[in-house]
N, C-alpha and C positions, 0 to 999 in steps of 0.2 A: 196040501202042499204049502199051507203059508202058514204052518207051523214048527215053532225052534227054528226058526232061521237067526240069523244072526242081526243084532241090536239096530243096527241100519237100516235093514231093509222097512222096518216097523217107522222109520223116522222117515224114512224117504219117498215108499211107494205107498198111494192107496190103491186098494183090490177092494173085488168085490165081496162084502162081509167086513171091511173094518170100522169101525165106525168112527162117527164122527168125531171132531175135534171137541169137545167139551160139553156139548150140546146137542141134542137130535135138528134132524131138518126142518123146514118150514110145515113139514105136515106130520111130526111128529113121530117122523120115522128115526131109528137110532142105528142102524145098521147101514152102510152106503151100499145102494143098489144097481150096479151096471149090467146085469143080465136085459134081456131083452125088453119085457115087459117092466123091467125094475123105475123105479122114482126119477134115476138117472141116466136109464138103458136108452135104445133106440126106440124102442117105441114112446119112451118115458117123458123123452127131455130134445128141445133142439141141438144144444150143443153134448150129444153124447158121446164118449171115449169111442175110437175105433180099435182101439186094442183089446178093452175091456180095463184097464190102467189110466188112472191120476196120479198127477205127484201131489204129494204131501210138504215133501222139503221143503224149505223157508216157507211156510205158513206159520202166521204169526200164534203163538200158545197162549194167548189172550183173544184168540177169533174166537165169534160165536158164529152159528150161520145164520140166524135171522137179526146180524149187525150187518150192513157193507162195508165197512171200511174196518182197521185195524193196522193203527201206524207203526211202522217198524223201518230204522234204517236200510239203508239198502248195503249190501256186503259187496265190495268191491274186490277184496284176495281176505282169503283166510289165512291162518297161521297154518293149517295143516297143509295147505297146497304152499306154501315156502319151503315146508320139510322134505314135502314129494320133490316140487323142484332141486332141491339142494340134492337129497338122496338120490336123484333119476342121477343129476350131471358128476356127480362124486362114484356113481358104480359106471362110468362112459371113462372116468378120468384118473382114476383109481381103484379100481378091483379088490373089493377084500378090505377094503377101509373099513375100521371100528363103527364110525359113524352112520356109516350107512345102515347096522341093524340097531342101533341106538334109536334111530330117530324115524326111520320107517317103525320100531315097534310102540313109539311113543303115539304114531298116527291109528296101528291097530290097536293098543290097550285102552285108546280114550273112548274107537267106537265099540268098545265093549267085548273084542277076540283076545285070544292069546297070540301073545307075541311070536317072532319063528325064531329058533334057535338050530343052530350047528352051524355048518360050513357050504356056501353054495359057489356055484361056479360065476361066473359073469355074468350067461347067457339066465338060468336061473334065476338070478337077483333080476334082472332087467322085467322077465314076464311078472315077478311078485310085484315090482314097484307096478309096472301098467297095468295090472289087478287093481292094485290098491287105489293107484287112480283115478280108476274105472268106478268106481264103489264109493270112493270116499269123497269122488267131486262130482258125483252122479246131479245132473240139473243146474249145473256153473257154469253154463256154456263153454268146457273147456275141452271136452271130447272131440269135436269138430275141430279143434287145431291138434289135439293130439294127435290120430289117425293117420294126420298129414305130415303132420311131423317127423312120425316115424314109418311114412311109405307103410301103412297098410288097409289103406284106405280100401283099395281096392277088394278088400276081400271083404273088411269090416263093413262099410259101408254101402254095397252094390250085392242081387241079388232080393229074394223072399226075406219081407219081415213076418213074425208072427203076433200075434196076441191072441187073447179068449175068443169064441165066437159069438158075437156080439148079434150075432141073426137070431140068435136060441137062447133061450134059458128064460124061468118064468118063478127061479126063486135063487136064492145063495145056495141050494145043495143041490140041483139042477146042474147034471153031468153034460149037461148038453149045451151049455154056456163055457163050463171048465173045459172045451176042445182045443187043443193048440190046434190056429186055422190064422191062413196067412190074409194077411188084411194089404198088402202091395206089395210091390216088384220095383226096387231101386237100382236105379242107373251108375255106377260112377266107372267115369273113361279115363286116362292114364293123365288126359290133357286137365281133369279137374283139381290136381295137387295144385295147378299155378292158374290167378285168373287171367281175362287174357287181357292186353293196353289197349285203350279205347283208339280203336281206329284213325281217330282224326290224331292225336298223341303220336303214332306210326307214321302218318302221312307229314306230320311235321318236321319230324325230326329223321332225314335220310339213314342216320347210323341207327336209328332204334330197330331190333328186331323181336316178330309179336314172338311170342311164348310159345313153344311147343305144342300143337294141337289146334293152337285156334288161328 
């Protein structure tokens, strides 16, 4: 399953079987291991993935793993998430604008897809930009306000997550680690779109009223 995926996912997610950034691990292992008994699984390692997934993205391309440290600025907005932006608020504000497949395809041709071409409707354009979103600012802490943003948190965010089963597996081809199996059950209530005014901030001010929910 983590083969011919698309150029991203290889830069963004570690799974179990990729391997390392330049270098094998401290024990000269070359494959990263989060099955259960693996280098980095639950039996392996104190801090093992509960998913069966690490990210990869902004890890520095000059890290080794037996260095600690590897200096790299830290990215505060990218030029591709100005595009999303621009392109999200240009199809709310204009429909059918040139630029909106201009420049949304300028964000899929750099991570490596082809571009979409023809003619889409609003609603259309609006899921391909919060795909591309989704994917293209995967680990930018920017999902957690988008969700909210556009009210669908609720569905997105609340309910069964899944990953690998992280109890099994005793090698990379071990079917019994590759199991979708839910690792928790997430809460979100209608009141969590808005936080709520600290109490004392209400009791101060008689016109302030709390927020919905809380």
């Amino acid at each position: 399953m983590y083969v011919r995926r698309e150029p991203r996912f290889y830069a963004t997610v570690t799974y179990s079987g990729s391997d390392w950034i330049n270098e094998t691990s401290t024990l000269g292992i070359r494959e990263i291991q989060l099955y259960y008994t693996g280098e980095s699984g639950k039996a392996g390692s104190h801090d093992y993935s509960e998913t069966g997934y690490l990210f990869r993205k902004n890890v520095s391309p000059t890290y080794h793993p037996n260095v600690t440290t590897a200096n790299r600025a830290h990215v505060m907005m990218r030029y591709a998430e100005i595009l999303l932006n621009y392109v999200e608020a240009l199809n709310e504000a204009s429909p059918g604008h040139p630029d909106i497949l201009k420049y949304l395809n300028q964000v899929r041709e750099r991570g490596g897809i082809p571009p979409l071409t023809g003619s889409y409707t609003q609603e259309q354009m609006r899921q391909f930009i919060r795909t591309e979103r989704r994917i293209e600012l995967a680990f930018e802490h920017l999902r957690y306000f988008d969700t909210r943003r556009w009210k669908i948190a609720e569905q997105t965010d609340g309910g069964p997550f899944y990953g690998m089963n992280v109890e099994a597996g005793t090698s990379n081809t071990d079917p019994n680690f590759f199991k979708r199996t839910r690792f928790e059950t997430r809460v979100f209530r209608k009141s969590f779109y808005f936080f709520p005014i600290p109490q004392t901030e209400v009791q101060r001010n008689p016109n302030l009223v709390q927020n919905p929910g809380w």
